[in-house]
N, C-alpha and C positions, 0 to 999 in steps of 0.2 A: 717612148716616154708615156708614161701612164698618168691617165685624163687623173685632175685633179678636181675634187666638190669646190665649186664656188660657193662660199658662206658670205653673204650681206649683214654688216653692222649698219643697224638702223637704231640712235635713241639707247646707246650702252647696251643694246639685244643683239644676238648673232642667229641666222636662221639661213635657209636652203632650201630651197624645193625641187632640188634636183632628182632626179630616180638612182645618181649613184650615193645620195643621203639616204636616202630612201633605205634604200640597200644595205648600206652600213649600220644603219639604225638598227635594222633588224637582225644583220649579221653579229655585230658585234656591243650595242647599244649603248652608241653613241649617239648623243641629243634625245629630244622628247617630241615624240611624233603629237603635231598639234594643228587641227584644221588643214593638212594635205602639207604641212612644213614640218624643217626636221627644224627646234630651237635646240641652240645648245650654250652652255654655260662656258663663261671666259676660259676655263682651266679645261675645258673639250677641245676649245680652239687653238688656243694654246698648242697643246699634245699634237693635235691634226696636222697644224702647219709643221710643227715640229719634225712631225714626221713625215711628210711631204705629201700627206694625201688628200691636202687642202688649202685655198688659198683666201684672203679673207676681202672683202672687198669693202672699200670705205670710201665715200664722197670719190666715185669711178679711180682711184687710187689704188692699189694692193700695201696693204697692209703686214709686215714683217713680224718675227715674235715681239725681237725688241721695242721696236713700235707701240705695240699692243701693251709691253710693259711697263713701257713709259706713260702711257694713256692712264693706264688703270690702277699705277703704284699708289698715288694716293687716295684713291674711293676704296681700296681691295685691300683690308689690313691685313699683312700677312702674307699678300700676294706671292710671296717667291718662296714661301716655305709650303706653302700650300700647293704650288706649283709640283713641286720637286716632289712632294708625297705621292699627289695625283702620279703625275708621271711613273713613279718608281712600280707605286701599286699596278697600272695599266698595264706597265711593261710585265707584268708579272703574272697578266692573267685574269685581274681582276675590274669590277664593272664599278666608277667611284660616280656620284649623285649628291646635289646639293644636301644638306648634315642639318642647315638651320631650324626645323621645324622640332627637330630633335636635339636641340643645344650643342650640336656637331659640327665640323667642319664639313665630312663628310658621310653619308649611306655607304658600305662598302657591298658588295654582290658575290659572293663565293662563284668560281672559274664555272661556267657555263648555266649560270642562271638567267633570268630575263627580269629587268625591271620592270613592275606592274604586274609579272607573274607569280614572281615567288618574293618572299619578303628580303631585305637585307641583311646578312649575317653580324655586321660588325657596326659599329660604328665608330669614327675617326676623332681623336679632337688633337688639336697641333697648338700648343701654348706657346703663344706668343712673345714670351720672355723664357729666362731659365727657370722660373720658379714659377709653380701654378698654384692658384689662389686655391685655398681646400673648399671652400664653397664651390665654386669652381667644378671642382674633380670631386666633388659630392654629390653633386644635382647631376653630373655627366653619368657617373655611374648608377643614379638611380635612375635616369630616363632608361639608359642603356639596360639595367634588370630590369624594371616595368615592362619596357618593350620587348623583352625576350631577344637582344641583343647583344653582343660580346663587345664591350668597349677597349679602345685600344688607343694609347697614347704614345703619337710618333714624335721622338725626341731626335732631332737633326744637330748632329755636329759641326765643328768647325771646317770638317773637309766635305761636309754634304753627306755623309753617312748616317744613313736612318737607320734607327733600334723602334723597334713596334715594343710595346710593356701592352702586356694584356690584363684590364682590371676585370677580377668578379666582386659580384656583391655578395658576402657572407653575414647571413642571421645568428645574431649571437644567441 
């Protein structure tokens, strides 16, 4: 059985200072390497346990996905759709990073780049209803051209099947 990273939830933050975080961080990067810790964002943890190479630990307790989902459904708007992106995208290759600074859900990382080394190719926004406010998906697409970013809105269906729609910004 293959040692799994102990992640401590401390205060709604998840973190690790193990050497097999360490490790991963750099292999595959996952969390944000910060003062000798790996921090990693709910939808990292998420994935990790998910995929069993991580176990989370809370008030000396282990902590489950469901658990986790139940905790954070209502602080996390959008929790499970954001989830199932992340996921989808991870599974596929790609490096996903908190989006908020950039009016995003997500930073996305083209397959074998490094966050903090090279910039992010994409950026994610998952609307939260069926219809997205055009202010909205105006300001999203103008951060995304400013930044020299490709924006992409994942629209999740009723059976859980993601469509990416890739917006550019055109000067008329």
């Amino acid at each position: 059985m293959e040692e799994k990273i102990k992640i401590y939830e401390m205060n709604n933050s998840f973190y690790s200072n193990s050497s097999l975080a360490i490790a991963l961080n750099q292999k595959s990067g996952f969390g944000e390497l910060s003062n000798g810790k790996v921090v990693y964002s709910l939808y990292e943890v998420l994935y990790l346990i998910e995929t069993k190479k991580a176990e989370v630990i809370s008030n000396i307790s282990k902590s489950t996905v469901q658990d986790l989902i139940r905790k954070y459904l209502k602080k996390h708007k959008n929790l499970m759709k954001k989830y199932l992106v992340f996921r989808d995208l991870r599974e596929k290759g790609y490096i996903l990073k908190e989006g908020l600074k950039f009016g995003a859900d997500f930073r996305c990382y083209e397959k074998g780049q490094k966050p903090g080394k090279e910039h992010a190719k994409y950026l994610i926004l998952i609307p939260t209803q069926d219809k997205m406010n055009t202010k909205e998906f105006c300001s999203s697409a103008r951060v995304a051209n400013s930044t020299n970013k490709i924006l992409l809105i994942a629209l999740i269906d009723s059976e859980e099947d993601i469509t990416y729609f890739e917006i550019n910004w055109k000067r008329a």
